[in-house]
ROPAPA-220178 format. One record per residue (C-alpha): x, y, z. Coordinates in pm, 1 decimal. Layout:
@X:X | Y:Y | Z:Z
...
This chain:
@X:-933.5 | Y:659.6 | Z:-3892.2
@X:-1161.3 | Y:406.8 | Z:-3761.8
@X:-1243.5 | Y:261.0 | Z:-4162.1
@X:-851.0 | Y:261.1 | Z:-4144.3
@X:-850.8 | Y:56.4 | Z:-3818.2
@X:-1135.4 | Y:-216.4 | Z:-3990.8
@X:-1049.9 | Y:-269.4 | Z:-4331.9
@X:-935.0 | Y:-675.2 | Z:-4388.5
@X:-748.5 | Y:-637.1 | Z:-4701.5
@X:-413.1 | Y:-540.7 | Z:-4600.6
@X:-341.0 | Y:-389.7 | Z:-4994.9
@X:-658.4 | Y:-169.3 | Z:-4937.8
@X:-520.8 | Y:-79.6 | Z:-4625.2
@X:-215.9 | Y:7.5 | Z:-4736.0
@X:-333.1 | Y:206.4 | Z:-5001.5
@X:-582.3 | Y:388.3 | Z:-4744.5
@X:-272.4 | Y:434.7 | Z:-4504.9
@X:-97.0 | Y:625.0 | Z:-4814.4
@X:-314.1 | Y:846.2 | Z:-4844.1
@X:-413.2 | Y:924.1 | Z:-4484.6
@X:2.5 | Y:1006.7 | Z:-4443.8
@X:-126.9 | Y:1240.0 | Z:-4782.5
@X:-404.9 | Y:1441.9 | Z:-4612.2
@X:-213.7 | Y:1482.3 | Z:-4266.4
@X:105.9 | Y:1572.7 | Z:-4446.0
@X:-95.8 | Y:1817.0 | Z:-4621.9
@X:-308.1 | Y:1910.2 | Z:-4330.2
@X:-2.8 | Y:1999.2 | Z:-4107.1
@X:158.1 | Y:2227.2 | Z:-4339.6
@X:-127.5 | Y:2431.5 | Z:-4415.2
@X:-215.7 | Y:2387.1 | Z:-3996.3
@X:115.2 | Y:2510.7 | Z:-3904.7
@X:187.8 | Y:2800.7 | Z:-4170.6
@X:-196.6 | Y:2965.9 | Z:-4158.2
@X:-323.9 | Y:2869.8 | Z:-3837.0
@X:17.6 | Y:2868.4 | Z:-3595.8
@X:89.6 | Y:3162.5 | Z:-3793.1
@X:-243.9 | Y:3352.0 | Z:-3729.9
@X:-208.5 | Y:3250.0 | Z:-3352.6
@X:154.2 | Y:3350.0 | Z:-3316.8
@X:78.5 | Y:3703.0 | Z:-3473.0
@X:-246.0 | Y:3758.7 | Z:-3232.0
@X:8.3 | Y:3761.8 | Z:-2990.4
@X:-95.8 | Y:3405.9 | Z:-2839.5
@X:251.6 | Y:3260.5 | Z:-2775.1
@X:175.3 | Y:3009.2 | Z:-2520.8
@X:-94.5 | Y:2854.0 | Z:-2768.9
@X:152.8 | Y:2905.6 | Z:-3054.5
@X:420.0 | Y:2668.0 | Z:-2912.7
@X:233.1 | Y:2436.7 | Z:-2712.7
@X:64.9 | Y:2393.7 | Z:-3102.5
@X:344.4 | Y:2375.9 | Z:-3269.3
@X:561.5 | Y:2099.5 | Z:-3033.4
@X:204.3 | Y:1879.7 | Z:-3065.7
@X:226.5 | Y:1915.6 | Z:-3418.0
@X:624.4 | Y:1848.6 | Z:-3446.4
@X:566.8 | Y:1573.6 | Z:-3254.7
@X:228.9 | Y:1408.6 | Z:-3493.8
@X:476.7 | Y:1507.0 | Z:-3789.8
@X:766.5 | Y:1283.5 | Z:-3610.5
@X:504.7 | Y:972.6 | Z:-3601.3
@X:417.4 | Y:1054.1 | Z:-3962.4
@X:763.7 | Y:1040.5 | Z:-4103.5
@X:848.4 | Y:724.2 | Z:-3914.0
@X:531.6 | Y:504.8 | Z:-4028.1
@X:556.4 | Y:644.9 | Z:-4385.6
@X:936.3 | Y:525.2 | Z:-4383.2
@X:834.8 | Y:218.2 | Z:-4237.4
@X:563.8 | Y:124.8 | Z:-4483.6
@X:602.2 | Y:291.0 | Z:-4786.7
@X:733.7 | Y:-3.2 | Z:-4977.2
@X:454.9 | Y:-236.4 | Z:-4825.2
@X:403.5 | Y:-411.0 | Z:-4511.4
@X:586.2 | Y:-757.8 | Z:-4340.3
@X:405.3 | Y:-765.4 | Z:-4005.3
@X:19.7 | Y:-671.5 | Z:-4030.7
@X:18.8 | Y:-683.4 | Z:-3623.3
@X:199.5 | Y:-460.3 | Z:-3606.2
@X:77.6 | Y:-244.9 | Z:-3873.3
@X:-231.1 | Y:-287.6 | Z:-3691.5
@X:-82.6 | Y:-175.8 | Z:-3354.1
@X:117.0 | Y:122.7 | Z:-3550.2
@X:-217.3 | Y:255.4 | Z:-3711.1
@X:-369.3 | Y:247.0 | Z:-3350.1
@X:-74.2 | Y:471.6 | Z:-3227.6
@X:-150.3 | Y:692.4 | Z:-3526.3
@X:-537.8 | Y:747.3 | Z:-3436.3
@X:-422.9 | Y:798.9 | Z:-3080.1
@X:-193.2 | Y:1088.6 | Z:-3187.9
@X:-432.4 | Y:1236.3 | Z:-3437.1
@X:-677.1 | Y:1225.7 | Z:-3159.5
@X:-425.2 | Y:1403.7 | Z:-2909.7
@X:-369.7 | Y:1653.0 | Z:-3192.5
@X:-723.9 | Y:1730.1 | Z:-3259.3
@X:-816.3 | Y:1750.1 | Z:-2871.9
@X:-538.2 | Y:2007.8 | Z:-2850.6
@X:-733.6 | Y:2264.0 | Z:-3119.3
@X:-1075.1 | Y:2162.1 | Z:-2894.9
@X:-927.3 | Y:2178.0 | Z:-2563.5
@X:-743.3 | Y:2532.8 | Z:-2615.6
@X:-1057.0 | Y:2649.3 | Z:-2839.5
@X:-797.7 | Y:2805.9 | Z:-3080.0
@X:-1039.3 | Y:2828.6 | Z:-3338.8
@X:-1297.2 | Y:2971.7 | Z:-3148.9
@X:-1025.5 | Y:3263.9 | Z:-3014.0
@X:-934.5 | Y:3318.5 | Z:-3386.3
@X:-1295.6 | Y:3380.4 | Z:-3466.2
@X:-1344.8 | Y:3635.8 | Z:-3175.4
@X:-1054.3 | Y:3830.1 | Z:-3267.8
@X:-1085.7 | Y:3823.7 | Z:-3658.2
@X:-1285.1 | Y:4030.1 | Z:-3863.1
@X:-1495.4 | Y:3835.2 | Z:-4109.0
@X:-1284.8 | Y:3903.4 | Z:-4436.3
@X:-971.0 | Y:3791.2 | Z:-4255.7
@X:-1118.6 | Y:3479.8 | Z:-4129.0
@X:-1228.5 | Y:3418.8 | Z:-4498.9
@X:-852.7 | Y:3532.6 | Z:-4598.6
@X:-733.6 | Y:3270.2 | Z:-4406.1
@X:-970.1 | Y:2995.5 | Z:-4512.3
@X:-893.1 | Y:3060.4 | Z:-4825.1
@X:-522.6 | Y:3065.8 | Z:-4774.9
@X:-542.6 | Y:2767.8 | Z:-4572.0
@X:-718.7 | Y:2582.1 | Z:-4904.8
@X:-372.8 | Y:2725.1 | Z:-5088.6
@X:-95.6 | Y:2608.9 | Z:-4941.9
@X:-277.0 | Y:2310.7 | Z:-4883.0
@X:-323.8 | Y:2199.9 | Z:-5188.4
@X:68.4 | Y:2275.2 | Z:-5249.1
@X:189.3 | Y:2141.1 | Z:-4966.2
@X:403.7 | Y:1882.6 | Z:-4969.5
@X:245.1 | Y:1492.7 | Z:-4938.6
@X:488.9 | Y:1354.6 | Z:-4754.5
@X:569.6 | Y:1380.2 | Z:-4388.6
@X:877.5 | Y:1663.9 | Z:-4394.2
@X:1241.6 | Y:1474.6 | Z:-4258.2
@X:1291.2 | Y:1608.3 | Z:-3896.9
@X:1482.6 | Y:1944.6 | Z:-3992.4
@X:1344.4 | Y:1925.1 | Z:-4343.3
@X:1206.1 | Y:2303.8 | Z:-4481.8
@X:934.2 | Y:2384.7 | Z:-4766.0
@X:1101.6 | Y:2419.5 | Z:-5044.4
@X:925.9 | Y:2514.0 | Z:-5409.2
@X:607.9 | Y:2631.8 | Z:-5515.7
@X:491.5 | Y:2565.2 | Z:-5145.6
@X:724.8 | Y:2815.8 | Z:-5026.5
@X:622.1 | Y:3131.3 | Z:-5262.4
@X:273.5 | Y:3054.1 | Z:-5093.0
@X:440.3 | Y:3042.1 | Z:-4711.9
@X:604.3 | Y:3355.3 | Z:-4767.1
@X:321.3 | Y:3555.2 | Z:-4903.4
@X:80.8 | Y:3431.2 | Z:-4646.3
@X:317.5 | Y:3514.2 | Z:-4337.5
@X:322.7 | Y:3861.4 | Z:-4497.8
@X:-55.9 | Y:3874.6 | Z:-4562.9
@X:-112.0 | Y:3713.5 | Z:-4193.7
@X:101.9 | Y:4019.3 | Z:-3994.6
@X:-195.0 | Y:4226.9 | Z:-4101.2
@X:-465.8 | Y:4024.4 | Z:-3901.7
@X:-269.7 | Y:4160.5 | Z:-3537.9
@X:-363.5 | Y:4517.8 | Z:-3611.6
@X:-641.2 | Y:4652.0 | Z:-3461.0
């Protein structure tokens, strides 16, 4: 975020901005239907939806700076000050994963093999998830989905004992 932040040429940055909406987009899917779904099955419900109203919330900032420059940019201060607010939020949302140590209780309670399961999983839908920040109410839909259903099935096997 911070090459984001310092880059003069606003077309560059634009372009860079595109694709950073690309990788979170991607990111939160993946995040949300592995991850949230490993947590939530662990029994962890507290962690589960204070995870997944951060997230919601990152995903609502998403949406509404990839509507509002999509088709290019009128104001760079502000497109300054809006990339600032997105670094702040993707900061909030990485601090939450540190602060809870969600990873850390996933890797104490997982057996090796599922832990690679879900890496590997995680690498899946990823790469099928959708690029764009969902619409608020907006559902996977497509090849993404096939992947989200077989996982959640896969990932109710990583609560036994």
């Amino acid at each position: 975020m911070d090459i984001l932040d310092n880059i003069p040429d606003l077309n560059v940055k634009l372009a860079l901005f595109n694709d950073t909406i690309k990788l979170f987009s991607q990111h939160n899917v993946a995040e949300e239907v592995v991850l949230y779904s490993t947590v939530k099955n662990l029994g962890l419900k507290q962690l589960y939806d204070t995870a997944l109203e951060q997230t919601r919330q990152f995903e609502k900032l998403l949406t509404e700076l990839d509507q509002k420059y999509s088709t290019g940019c009128n104001d760079t201060r502000q497109f300054q000050e809006d990339i600032l607010k997105l670094k702040e939020s993707f900061n909030k949302h990485v601090s939450l994963i540190e602060s809870t140590e969600m990873v850390a209780i996933l890797e104490s309670k997982l057996s090796q093999e599922n832990i690679d399961s879900i890496n590997h999983w995680f690498d899946q839908i990823k790469s099928v998830a959708p690029t764009r920040p969902p619409a608020t109410g907006e559902l996977l839909s497509g090849p993404a989905l096939v992947y989200v259903d077989k996982f959640r099935d896969i990932s109710k096997r990583f609560s036994a004992p």
